[in-house]
Every structure is written in structure tokens, then in C-alpha cells.
N, C-alpha and C positions, 0 to 999 in steps of 0.2 A: 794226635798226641794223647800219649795217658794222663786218665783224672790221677794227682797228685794229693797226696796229705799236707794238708799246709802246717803241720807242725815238725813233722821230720823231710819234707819236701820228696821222701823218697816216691815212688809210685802205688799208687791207692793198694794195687796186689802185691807190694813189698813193704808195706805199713806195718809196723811190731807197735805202735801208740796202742795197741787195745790189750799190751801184756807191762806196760809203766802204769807206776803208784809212785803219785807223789810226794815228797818226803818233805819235810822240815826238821834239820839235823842240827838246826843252829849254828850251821857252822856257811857261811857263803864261799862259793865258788865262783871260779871266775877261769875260762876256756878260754886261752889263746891261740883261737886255731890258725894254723897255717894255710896261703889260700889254697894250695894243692888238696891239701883236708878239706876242706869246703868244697871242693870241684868234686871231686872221686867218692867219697864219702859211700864208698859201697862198702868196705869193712871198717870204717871208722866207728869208735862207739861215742864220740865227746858228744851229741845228739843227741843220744838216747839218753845219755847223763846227764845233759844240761833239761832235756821233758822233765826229767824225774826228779831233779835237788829244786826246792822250791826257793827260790830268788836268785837263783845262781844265771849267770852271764857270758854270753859266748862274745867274744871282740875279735875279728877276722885281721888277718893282715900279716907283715913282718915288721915294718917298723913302727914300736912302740911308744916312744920316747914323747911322740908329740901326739899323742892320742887321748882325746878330752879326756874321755870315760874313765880311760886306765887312772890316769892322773888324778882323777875326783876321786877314785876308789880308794886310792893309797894314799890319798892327804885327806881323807875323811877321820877324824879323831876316834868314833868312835868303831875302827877297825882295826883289826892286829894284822896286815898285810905279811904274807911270808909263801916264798917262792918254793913249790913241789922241786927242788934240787939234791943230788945226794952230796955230800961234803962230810969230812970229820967234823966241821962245825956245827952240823944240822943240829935243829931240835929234833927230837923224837918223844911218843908218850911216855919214854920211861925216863927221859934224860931229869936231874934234878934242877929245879927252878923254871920249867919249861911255863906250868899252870899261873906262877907269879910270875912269870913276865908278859904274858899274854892279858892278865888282870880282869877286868872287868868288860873287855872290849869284846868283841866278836872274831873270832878266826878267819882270816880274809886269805882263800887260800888259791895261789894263783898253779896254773896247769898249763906246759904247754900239749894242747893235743894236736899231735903232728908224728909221721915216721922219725925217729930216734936219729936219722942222718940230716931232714929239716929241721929238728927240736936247736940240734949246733947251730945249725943255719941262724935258727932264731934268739938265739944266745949271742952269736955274734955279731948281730943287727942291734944287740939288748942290752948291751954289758951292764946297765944301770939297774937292770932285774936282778943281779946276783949281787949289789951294795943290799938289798932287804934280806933279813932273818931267811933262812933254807930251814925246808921242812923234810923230813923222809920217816921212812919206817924203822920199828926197833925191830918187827919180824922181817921174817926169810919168805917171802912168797914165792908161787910158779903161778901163772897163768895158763887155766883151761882154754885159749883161744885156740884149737883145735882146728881153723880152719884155715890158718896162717903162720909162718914162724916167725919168731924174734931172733933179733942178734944174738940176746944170750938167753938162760933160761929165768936168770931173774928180772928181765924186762916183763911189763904186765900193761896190760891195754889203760886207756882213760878212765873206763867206768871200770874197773877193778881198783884203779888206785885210790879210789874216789870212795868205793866200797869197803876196803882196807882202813882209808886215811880214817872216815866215821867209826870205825870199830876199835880204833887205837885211843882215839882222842876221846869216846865216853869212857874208857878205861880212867882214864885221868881227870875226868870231870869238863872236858871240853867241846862238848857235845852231847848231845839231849839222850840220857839213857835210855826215854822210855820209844826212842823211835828203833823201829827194826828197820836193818839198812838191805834185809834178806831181796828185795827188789829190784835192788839194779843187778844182782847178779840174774835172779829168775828173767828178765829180759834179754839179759846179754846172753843167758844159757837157750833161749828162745830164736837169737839173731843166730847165734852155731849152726841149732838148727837148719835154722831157714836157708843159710848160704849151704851147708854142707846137702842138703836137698837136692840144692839147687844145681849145683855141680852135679850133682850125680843125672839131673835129668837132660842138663845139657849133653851130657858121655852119652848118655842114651839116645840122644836124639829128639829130647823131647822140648830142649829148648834150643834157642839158636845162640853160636856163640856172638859175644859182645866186645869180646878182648882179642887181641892179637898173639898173645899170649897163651889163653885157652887151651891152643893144640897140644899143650904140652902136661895137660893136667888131662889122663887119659886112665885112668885108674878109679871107682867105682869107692867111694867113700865109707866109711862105718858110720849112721848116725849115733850120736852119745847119747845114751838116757837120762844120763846124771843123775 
């Protein structure tokens, strides 16, 4: 068996823990991974996001509802719990009154990281996640995840939204200006790498395939320099 990294549990020669910097953004996070996420977690990035936001909390599972943790987070006073959802209701950093309703509290901001077809899954296990405040973006993003596609093109990985969300919210004074949040992308531009490599040496024969699916990815990658 391979020696393991016991902080991203991937295998010691697929460990990226030595390209994370830990951040204090003032703002908590909270990863509701899906167990499928948690099994496969070969292009997941919620991992790599939860190494690098400092106090922030991965909680494993689908149903929610009776789950200590969750429940101590979101009846803790001094928190402002609000669910990463798109809706016309959302708050966003530019929406008005967003800063004063948040107050003096902490930003408590919950994520599901999961593929976009289990996130429903997990919503519909959850309904009582969508009775708290919804958060989203005032911008427009695309995701670099260059080694996988999305449904659409404004769907964006965990540690981009996460990356996003801290550059929105010191905009608006909700988040600690003087942290650079430039980190979790240099990791996740690292992870590209390493998978998009990786594929290439398996085509070559240089590694063996691990998926069933494999056969079908037969074409010789570009790596990105960013």
C-alpha cells in the first residue's frame, strides 16, 4: 500500500499540501461534502480549500438536518450563516444593505462540494438549507478547470468559489483586506497540472490506467502555464 498524506489523504506522490498557504480571511467556511466526494476525490478541490482557509470545516454526508455540528454552527450567535445558492434573493457584495445585515458577526458561509447533479441531490435531502440567507456572486466567472468540464460554463470548482467569494466580500468590508487570497488558485493551478500530466503519461504508457473509462481519454494534453 502507498504511504499517504494524512492531510489531503491523497498518496504521498500525489500530495499538492507543499504548494497550500494558509489563509485567515475572516470569513468561516463550512464544506458539505457529498459521500461520493469524499470517496473519489481525485479532481475534487473542497480539500485543497478546506488545507488552506484557516478554521474552516468539511462535514461528510447527505442528510443534514440532524447533524450536531451543522446545527451548533448555525445557532452559534456569533455567526451570520448563509447558504453559497444562486436565487434573485441572493446577497451579493454589491447588493445594498448586505454589510448591515451581516453586522458585527462573522460570515458563516456554507458550500456544497459535490458534482452539480449530487449538490440537487443534497438540496433535496436539505430543504432547510435554503430557509437561511443565499449567497452568490455580483461577477460573471469562467472556471480554468481545464482538466474536466462543467454543465455550463459558469459553473466553477469549490476552491475557485471560495477564491471568488474572499475577493467580493473584502470589496465590501467583509473580509480581511489585507489577506491575499492569490493561493488557493496557485494550488488548484498546480492540481491542473499534476492531473493533466498525469493523463498524458498514462496515453503514453507510462502509467497504468485506474478507471474504466480511461480508454476513452486517448489524445495527448497541452499542459497550461498560466
Amino acid at each position: 500500500m502507498s504511504e499517504r498524506c494524512y492531510k489531503c489523504f491523497k498518496p504521498a506522490s500525489n500530495c499538492l499540501c507543499r504548494f497550500t498557504k494558509e489563509l485567515d480571511p475572516g470569513v468561516k467556511f463550512v464544506f458539505l461534502m457529498h459521500p461520493k466526494e469524499a470517496k473519489r476525490n481525485r479532481t475534487g478541490t473542497g480539500q485543497l480549500a478546506h488545507i488552506s482557509l484557516k478554521d474552516s470545516e468539511i462535514i461528510q454526508g447527505l442528510d443534514f438536518s440532524q447533524n450536531t455540528r451543522l446545527q451548533e454552527l448555525l445557532h452559534d450567535p456569533k455567526y451570520f450563516p448563509m447558504m453559497m445558492y444562486p436565487g434573485n434573493e441572493a446577497w451579493n457584495a454589491k447588493k445594498e444593505g448586505f454589510k448591515e445585515a451581516v453586522g458585527d458577526r462573522i460570515p458563516l458561509i456554507i458550500i456544497l462540494d459535490a458534482t452539480w447533479f449530487c449538490a440537487k441531490k443534497m438540496i433535496d435531502h436539505n430543504p432547510f438549507l435554503l430557509e437561511y440567507p443565499r449567497l452568490s456572486f455580483s461577477g460573471d466567472y469562467r472556471s480554468i478547470f481545464t482538466f474536466k468540464h462543467e454543465p455550463k460554463p459558469e459553473y466553477i470548482s469549490t476552491i475557485e468559489s471560495c477564491y471568488y467569494m474572499i475577493k467580493e466580500l473584502q470589496t465590501c468590508g467583509l473580509a480581511n483586506a489585507e489577506v491575499n487570497p492569490e493561493p488557493l488558485m496557485d494550488v488548484f493551478k498546480e492540481m491542473i497540472k499534476f492531473q493533466l500530466t498525469a493523463e498524458n503519461e498514462r496515453i503514453m504508457g507510462l502509467r497504468p490506467s485506474t478507471h474504466d473509462y480511461d480508454a476513452k481519454y486517448n489524445k495527448l494534453r497541452i499542459i497550461p502555464t498560466f
